[in-house]
Residue, then its C-alpha position, 0 to 999 in steps of 0.5 A: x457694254x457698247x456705248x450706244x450714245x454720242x455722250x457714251x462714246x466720248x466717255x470711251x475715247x478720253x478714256x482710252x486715251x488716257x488708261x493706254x498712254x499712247x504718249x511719253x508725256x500730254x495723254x490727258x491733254x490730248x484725250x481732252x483736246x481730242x474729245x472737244x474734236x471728236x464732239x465737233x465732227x460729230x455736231x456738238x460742242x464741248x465745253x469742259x471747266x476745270x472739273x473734267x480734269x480730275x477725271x483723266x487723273x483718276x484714268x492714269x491712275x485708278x481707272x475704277x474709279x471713275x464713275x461711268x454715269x457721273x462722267x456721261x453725266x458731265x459730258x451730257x451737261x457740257x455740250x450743246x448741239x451745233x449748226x455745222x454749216x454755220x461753224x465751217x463759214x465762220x472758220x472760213x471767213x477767218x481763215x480768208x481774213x487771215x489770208x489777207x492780213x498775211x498778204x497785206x503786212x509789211x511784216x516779213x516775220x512769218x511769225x507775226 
């Protein structure tokens, strides 16, 4: 079946991720970091807890069983619609911050 929703499509992506290990080591990791990406880009934010975990658990090992519809669910419930315009300026400010604190130190540590 095509995923049809935002929330559809997410589920798709951590699962890929996941079942098709495309990394030695930190699939599941990345598939979670990739999906909080894959909601931002799409004007949402993704705001897992420690549940979500067990669900690319059970991807690596028993992809049947996990459950489609409780895993949309989950995604559905852990994100909320973003204001892109005012995401990109906050990043901006504190990326132009932090450019000047860089500036300013007196540290020549590039590593803070």
């Amino acid at each position: 079946m095509k995923p049809e929703t935002i929330h559809e499509k997410a589920f798709h992506l951590l699962r890929l991720l996941v079942a098709n290990h495309p990394f030695v080591d930190a699939n599941k990791r990345t598939a979670l970091n990739t999906t909080v990406v894959f909601y931002f880009l799409n004007g949402y934010r993704f705001s897992y807890d420690t549940e979500i975990r067990t669900v690319p658990k059970r991807f690596g090992t028993d992809e049947k069983a996990v459950n489609t519809d409780k895993t949309v669910d989950y995604l559905r419930s852990h994100t909320d619609r973003l204001e892109l315009a005012d995401e990109i300026e906050a990043w901006r400010d504190d990326l132009i911050q932090y450019g000047i604190d860089q500036l300013t130190s007196n540290s020549s540590d590039p590593n803070g």
